[in-house]
KEBANU-696354 format. One record per residue (C-alpha): z, x, y; residue in three letters. Coordinates in pm, whole numbers, plus 32768, in hexadecimal, padded with zeros to 4 digits. Each point is the difference from the previous one (the first is absolute). Layout:
BEGIN
ZXYALA...
//
This chain:
BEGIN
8A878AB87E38UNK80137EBB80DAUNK80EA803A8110UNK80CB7ED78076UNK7F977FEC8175UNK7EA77FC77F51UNK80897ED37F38UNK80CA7F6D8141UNK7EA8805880CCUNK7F0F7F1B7EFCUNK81837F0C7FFAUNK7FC77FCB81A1UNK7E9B7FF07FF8UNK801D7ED17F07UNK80E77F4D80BCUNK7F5880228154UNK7EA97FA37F47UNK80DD7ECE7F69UNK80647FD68192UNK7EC57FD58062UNK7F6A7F237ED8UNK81177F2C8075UNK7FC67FDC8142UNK7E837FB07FC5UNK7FF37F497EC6UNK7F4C7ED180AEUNK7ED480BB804EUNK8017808F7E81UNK7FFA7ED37F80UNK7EBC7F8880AEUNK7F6F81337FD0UNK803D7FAF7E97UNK7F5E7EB68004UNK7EE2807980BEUNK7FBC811A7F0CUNK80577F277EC9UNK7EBD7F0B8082UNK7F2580FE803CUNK802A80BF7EB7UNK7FD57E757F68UNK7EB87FD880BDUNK7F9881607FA1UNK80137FC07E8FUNK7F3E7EB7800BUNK7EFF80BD80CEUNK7FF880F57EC8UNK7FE87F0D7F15UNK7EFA7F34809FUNK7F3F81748030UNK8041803A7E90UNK7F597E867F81UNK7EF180588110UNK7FA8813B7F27UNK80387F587EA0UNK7F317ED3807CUNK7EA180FE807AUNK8036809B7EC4UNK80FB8122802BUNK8007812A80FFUNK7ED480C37EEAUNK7EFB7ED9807FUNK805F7FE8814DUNK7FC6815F8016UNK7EA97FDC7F2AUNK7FB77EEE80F3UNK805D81138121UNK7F2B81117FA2UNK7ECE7F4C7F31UNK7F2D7F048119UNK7EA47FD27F65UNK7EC47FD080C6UNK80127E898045UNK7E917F7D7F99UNK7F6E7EF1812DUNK
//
């Protein structure tokens, strides 16, 4: 059974998390921003990656093209 100093316990631990979201919402906010780019510029990396691949044929012939390297004739 839940006791209620447990429930007021999580109540002030809410509010003094609340306190300090507060008091540093600025830097949240960037932080935000910031991550929001970066998780933008990550998924245009991936997609370029993923044309990259479909372009050389898929990740099967890059991988042939990996492992078999025949004797180049002069």
């Amino acid at each position: 059974m839940i006791d209620t100093n447990v429930i007021n316990q999580a109540a002030d631990s809410v509010a003094a998390a609340a306190t300090q979201l507060k008091i540093n919402w600025p830097a949240v906010s960037v932080a935000a921003v910031i991550v929001a780019r970066e998780l933008k510029n990550f998924n245009e990396w991936l997609a370029g990656l993923g044309a990259a691949v479909i372009r050389h044929g898929g990740i099967f012939m890059i991988v042939k093209k990996l492992i078999w390297n025949p004797e180049v004739k002069p």
